[in-house]
C-alpha positions as CSV (number, residue, x, y, z in Angstrom):
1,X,-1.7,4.9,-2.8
2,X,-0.4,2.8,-5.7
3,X,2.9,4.9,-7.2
4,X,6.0,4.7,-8.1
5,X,9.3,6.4,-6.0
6,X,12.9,7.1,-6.6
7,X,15.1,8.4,-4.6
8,X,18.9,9.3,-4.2
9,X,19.9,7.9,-1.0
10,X,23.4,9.6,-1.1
11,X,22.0,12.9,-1.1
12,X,18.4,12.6,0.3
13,X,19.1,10.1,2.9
14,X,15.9,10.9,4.1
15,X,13.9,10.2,1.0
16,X,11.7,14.1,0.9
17,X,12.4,14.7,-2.4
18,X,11.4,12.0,-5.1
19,X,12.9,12.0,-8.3
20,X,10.4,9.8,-10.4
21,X,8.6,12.9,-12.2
22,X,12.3,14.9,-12.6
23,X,12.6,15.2,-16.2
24,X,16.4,14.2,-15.8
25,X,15.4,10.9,-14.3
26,X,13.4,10.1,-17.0
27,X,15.9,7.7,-18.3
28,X,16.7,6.2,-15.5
29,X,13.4,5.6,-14.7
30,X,12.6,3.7,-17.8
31,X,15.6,1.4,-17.3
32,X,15.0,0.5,-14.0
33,X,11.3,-0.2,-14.6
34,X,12.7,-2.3,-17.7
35,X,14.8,-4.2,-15.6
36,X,12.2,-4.9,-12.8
37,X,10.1,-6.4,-15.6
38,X,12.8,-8.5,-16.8
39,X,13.7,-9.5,-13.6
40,X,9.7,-10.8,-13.0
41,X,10.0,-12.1,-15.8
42,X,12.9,-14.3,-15.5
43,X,12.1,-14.9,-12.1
44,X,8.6,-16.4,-13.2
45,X,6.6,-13.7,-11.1
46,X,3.9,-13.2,-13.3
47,X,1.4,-11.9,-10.8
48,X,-0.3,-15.0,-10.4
49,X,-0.1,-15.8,-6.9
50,X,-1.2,-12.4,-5.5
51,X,-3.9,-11.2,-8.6
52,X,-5.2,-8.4,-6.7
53,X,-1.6,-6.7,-6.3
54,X,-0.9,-7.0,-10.2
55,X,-3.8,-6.0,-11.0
56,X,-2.8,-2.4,-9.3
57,X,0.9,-3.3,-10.6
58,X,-0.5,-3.1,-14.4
59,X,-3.1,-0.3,-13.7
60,X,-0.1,2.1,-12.2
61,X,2.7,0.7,-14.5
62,X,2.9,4.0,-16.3
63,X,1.6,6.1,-13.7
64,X,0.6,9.2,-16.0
65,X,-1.1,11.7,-14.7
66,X,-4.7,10.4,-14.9
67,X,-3.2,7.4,-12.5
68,X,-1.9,9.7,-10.0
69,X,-5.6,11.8,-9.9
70,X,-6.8,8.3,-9.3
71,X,-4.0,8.0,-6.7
72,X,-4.6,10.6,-4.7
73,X,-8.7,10.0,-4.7
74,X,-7.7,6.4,-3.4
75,X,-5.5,8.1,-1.0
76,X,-8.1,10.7,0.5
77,X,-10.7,8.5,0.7
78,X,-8.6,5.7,2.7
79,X,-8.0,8.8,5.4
80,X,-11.4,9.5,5.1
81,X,-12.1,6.1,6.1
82,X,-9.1,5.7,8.5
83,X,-10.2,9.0,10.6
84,X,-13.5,8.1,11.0
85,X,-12.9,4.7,12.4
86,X,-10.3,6.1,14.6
87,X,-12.7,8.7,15.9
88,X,-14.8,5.7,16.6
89,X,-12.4,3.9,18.5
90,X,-11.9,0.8,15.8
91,X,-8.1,0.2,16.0
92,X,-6.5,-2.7,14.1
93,X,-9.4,-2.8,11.6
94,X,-8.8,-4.4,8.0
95,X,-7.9,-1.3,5.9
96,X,-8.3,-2.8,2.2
97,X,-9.2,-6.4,2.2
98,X,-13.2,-6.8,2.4
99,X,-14.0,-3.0,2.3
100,X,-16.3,-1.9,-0.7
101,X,-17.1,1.9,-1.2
102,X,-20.4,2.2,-2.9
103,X,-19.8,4.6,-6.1
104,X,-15.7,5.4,-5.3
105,X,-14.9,8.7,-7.2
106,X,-11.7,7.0,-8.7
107,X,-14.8,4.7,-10.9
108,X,-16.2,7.8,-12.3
């Protein structure tokens, strides 16, 4: 699902912990999110050339906690799907692109 990770590679090499929703992140967080901006920005990536991936870039920016319910519904309905097309013996199917889920509960 859409979200946002951080990580301290020098002590979780691994990357099982993330830090993004550590209070003592918080700043750090907010300046590396500033700086990714200002790096689009000056880079001219203004979403243009992939609009469906902004669009989730914009909706998740601040990734509060009604964006991580919506997250995780995403999420568990993507294994929902995944399982049951695996049970079926469909490998290599499209996982995103085309599929349409009449009423998804991340709408209501």
């Amino acid at each position: 699902p859409p979200g946002w990770e951080l990580y301290d590679l020098a002590k979780d090499p691994h990357e099982t912990k993330n830090l993004y929703h550590d209070p003592s992140s918080a700043g750090l967080v907010k300046k590396l999110k500033g700086q990714l901006a200002a790096t689009r920005k000056r880079v001219g990536d203004d979403g243009s050339h992939f609009p469906e991936v902004e669009k989730v870039v914009q909706e998740f920016w601040d990734y509060d906690e009604v964006d991580q319910a919506k997250a995780k519904l995403i999420s568990h309905a993507y294994l929902k799907r995944r399982k049951a097309e695996l049970a079926a013996g469909k490998r290599n199917t499209p996982t995103v692109k085309g599929h349409v889920e009449k009423n998804p509960p991340w709408e209501k």
